[in-house]
N, C-alpha and C positions, 0 to 999 in steps of 0.2 A: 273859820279863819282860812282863807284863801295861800298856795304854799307860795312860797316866794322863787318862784320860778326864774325873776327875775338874777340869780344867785348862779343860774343856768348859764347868762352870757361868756362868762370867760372860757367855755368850756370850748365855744365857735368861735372866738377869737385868732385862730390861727385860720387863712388863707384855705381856702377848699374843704374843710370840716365837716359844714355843713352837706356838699356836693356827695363826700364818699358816705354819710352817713343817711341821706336820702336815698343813694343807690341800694346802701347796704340793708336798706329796712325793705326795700323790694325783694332781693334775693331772701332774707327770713321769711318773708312773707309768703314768700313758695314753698318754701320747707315745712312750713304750718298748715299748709292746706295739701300738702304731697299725701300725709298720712289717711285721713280720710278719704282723699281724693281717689287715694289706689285700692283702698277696701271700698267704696262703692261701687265703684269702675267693676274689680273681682267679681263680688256679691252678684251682681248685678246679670256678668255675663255667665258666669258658671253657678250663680245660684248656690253658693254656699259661701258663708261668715266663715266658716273654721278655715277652710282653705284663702280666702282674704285676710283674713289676721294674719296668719302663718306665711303668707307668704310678703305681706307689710313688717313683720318682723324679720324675713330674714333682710333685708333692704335696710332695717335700722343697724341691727347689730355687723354687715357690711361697712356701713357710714362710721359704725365705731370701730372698727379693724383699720381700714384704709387712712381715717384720718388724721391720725398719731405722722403716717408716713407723708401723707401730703403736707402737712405741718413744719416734718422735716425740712424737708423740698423748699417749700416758703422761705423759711430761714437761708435756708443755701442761695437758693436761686431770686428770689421776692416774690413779692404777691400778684404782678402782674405775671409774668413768666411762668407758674406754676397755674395761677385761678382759670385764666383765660382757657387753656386746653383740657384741663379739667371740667370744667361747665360744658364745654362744646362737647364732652366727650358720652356725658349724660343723653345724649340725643338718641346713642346706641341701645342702651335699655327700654328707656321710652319708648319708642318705636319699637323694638323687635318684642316688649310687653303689647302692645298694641295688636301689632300683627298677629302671635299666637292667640290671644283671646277672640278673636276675628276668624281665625282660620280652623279653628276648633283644633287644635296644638295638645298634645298631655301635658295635664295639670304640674309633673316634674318641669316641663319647659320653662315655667312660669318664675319657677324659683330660680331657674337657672337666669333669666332673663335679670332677676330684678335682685340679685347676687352682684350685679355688674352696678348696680345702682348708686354707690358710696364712695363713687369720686365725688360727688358735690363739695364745693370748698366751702372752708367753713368761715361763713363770712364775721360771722359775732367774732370770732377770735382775731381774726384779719382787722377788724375794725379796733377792737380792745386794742394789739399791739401799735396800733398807730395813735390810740390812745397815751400809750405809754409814751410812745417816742415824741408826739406832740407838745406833753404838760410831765417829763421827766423832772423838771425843776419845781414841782408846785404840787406838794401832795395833795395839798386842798380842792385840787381843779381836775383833779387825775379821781379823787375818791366821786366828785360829781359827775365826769364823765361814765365811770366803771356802772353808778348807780341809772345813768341815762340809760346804757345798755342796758341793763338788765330790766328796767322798764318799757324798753322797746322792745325788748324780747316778747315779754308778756305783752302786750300789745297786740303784737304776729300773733300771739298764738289764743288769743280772744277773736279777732275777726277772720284767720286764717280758716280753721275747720267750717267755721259758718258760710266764709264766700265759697269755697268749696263745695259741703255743700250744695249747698244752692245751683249752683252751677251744674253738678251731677245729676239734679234731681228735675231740673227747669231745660237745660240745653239737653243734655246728652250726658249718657253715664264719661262718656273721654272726656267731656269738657272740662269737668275740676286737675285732670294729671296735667291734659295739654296746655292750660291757660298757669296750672305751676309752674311746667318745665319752660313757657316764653319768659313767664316775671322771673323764675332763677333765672336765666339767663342773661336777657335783659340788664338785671340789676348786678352781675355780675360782670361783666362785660364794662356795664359804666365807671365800677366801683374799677377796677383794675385801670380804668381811662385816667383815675385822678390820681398820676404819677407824683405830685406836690406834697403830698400828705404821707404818701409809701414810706416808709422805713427804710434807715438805710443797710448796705448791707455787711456783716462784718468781715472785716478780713481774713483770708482761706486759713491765716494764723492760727485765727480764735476757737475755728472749728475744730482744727486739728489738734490743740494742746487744751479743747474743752471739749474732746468728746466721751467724756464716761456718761454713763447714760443717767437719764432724769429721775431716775426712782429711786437712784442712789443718795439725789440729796434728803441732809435730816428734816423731818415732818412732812415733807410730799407725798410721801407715800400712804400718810394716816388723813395726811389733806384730799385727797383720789375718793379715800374709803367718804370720807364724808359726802362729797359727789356723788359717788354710789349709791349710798343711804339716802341722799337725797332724792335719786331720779327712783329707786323704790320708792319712795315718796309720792314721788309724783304719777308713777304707772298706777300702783294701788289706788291713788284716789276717785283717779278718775275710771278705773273699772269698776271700781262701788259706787260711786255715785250714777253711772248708768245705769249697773244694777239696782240700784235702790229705788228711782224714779220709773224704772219698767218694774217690779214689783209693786208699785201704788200705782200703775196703769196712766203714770203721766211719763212717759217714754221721753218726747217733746220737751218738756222741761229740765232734762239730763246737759242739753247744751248750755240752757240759759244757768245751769248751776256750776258749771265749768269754766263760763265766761266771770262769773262774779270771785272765783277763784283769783283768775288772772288779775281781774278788777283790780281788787283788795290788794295784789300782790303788786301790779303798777303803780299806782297810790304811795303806798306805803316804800317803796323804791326810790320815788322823788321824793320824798316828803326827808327819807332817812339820806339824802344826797345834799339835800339843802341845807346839814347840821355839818358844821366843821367836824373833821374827826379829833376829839382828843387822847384815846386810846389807840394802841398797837393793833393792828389789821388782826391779828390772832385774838387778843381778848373779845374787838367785836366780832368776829364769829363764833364763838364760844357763847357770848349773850345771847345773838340771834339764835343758835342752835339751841336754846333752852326756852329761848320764847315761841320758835317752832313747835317745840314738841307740846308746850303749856295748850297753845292755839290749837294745835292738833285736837285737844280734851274735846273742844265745843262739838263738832261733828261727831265724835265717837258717841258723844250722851247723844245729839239729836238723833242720831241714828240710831241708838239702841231703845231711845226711849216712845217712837213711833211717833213726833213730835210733826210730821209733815214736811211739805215740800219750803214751805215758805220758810218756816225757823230755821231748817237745814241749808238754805240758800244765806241764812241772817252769820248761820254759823261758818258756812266756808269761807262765806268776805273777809269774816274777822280771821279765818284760819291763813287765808292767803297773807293775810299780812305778816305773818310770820316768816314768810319764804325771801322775797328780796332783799333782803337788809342782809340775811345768812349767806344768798349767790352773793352779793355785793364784796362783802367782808371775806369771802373764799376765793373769788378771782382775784380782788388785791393782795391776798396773802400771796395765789400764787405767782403774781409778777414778783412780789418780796423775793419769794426764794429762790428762784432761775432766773439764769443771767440773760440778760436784753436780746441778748443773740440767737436765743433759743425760744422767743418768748409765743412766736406761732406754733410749734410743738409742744410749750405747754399749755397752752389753751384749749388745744386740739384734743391732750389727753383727758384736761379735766372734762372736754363735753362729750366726749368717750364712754370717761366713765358715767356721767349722767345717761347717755344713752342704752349703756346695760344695763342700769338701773334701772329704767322705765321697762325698756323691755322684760326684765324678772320681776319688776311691782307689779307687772300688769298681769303676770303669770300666775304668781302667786296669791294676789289680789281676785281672780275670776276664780281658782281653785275656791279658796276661802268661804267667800259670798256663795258657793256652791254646796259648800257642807254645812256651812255655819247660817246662813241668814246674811241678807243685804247690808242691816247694819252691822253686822259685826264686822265686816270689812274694812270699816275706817279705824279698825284697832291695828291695823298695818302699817297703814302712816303713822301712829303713833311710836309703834315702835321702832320706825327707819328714822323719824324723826331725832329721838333717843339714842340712837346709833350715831348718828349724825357728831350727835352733843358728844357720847364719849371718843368719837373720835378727834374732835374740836379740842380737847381741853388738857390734854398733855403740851400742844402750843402756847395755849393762853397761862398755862403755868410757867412755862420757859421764860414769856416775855416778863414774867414776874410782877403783874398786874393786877390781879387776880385778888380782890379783897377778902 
């Protein structure tokens, strides 16, 4: 049965929608292929992974420091006003990473260069919030938008590392960072052009007599942890499943099993955007966090039980499907709980905290698969999965739904 996409149009019904939401799939689309982009780039010139991880992590957990604070900014000043110099500002990394690798620079420069790296704006929460201000009248059209994002998300990040990539290995190891930093740019630039759609912005009032800080409000902070638990989620899998495919000598097949990931997880995004919501934003992500973690099981048996490439590929699809419907259901909680005026510093936190998460799933995740065996690895996500759900369910009890 084909999804009823059609259920999709009111979502573009406002005036430029469509305009800043093409822009803004550009700018993801860089951020998807930055990461690889800049470990092959490394790899490539100084001949060593460890020092390309290490120094592609410190550039993530950067992006999660700064972004809390550009979020801010957004909120005070808007999105054009903040994004625009923020983007262009990125040119300084890019380049003075370039040049060090080029000019045979100490390996320390490296990190210092790409430290500077997490101004990039965070366009998914830019877009969400204009989400919100869009369809504030129509939860219905607001839960389909939230689920479009997160679909687009996964999207970027199925053909993102592959055009990269590609591009690294066919042009030139600079071509995947340099053809990133034009499309960030690019799509960021356009996105900040479509003033029509922007958010407006609250009175200096609202700031001043609303500024205790966001952690303070009740369940945000148990909603973060979920986040968290999530983006360990998401680091672990995909360093086992690398591992797992270079331990059966199909190395190559590690991508095609991380796109079926996202696959599953796009799919399953639209599909749960096309269903009117009739429950509280908190009980559906308390479901989805339980059906995550259930979905999580298939990988850990196919991986434990030596079942191959293809079953394991049968089982992440289904696994990915557990993932959007839980983002979906946590980003609408967190527009629920912070007020509109703040609402690009709270977006900013939650893919914050997703970002630490991937970066310590993935830490811990390589650790693991190193002592333990490839498949044991996927017993990580199961348990951030889990974590997930207990963090989920002190909300879902509050809203009093909970059968």
């Amino acid at each position: 049965m084909s999804l009823p996409l059609a259920r999709y149009r009111p979502v573009f019904a406002a005036p430029g929608s469509l305009a800043f939401t093409l822009a803004g799939l550009l700018g993801r689309l860089a951020l998807a292929m930055c990461g690889v982009s800049t470990v092959v780039l490394i790899a490539d010139r100084r001949g060593s992974y460890a020092l390309a991880g290490a120094v592609s992590a410190v550039g993530v957990l950067s992006g999660a420091a700064l972004m809390p604070l550009l979020g801010r900014l957004v909120d005070r000043l808007g999105q054009a006003r903040v994004a625009v110099p923020a983007v262009l500002a990125t040119a300084l990394p890019t380049g003075a990473l370039m040049l060090c690798l080029h000019s045979g620079a100490p390996d320390w420069t490296l990190f210092l260069c790409w430290v500077l790296a997490g101004t990039s704006p965070n366009l998914g929460g830019m877009a969400r919030a204009r989400w919100a201000h869009l369809h504030r009248a129509d939860a219905a059209v607001l839960h389909r938008a939230n689920a479009l994002e997160q679909s687009l998300d996964e999207l970027c990040f199925m053909a993102g590392p592959v055009l990269g990539m590609v591009l690294c290995t066919t042009l030139a190891p600079e071509a995947g960072l340099l053809t990133a930093w034009v499309l960030g740019t690019v799509g960021t630039l356009l996105f900040a052009a479509q003033r029509g759609t922007e958010p407006p912005l609250a009175a200096p009032a609202q700031h001043a007599s609303g500024g205790r800080g966001l952690l303070r409000t009740r369940g945000f902070p148990a909603l973060l942890a979920g986040f968290l638990a999530a983006g360990v989620l998401f680091g672990a899998q995909e360093v086992t499943t690398l591992a797992y495919t270079d331990a059966l000598g199909r190395q190559s097949a590690g991508g095609v099993l991380l796109a079926l990931v996202a696959a599953g997880s796009c799919a399953s995004g639209l599909a749960f955007g096309a269903i009117r919501p009739r429950r509280p934003a908190a009980v559906r992500l308390a479901f989805g966090a339980a059906a995550m973690a259930a979905l999580m099981l298939l990988p850990l048996a196919a991986g434990r039980s030596g079942a191959g490439v293809a079953v394991l590929g049968a089982a992440l699809l289904a696994a990915g499907m557990g993932t959007a419907p839980t983002m979906i259901s946590g980003m609408t909680l967190a527009q629920e709980l912070q007020p509109a005026h703040r609402l690009n510093e709270t977006m900013a936190l939650a893919v914050s905290a997703i970002l630490v998460g991937i970066s310590t799933g993935a830490t811990l995740g390589g650790a693991l698969v190193q002592h333990a065996g490839p498949g044991a690895g996927y017993a990580l996500p199961v348990t951030a999965a889990v974590l997930a759900l207990l963090a989920a369910l002190p909300a879902a009890v509050r809203a009093g739904r909970v059968p």
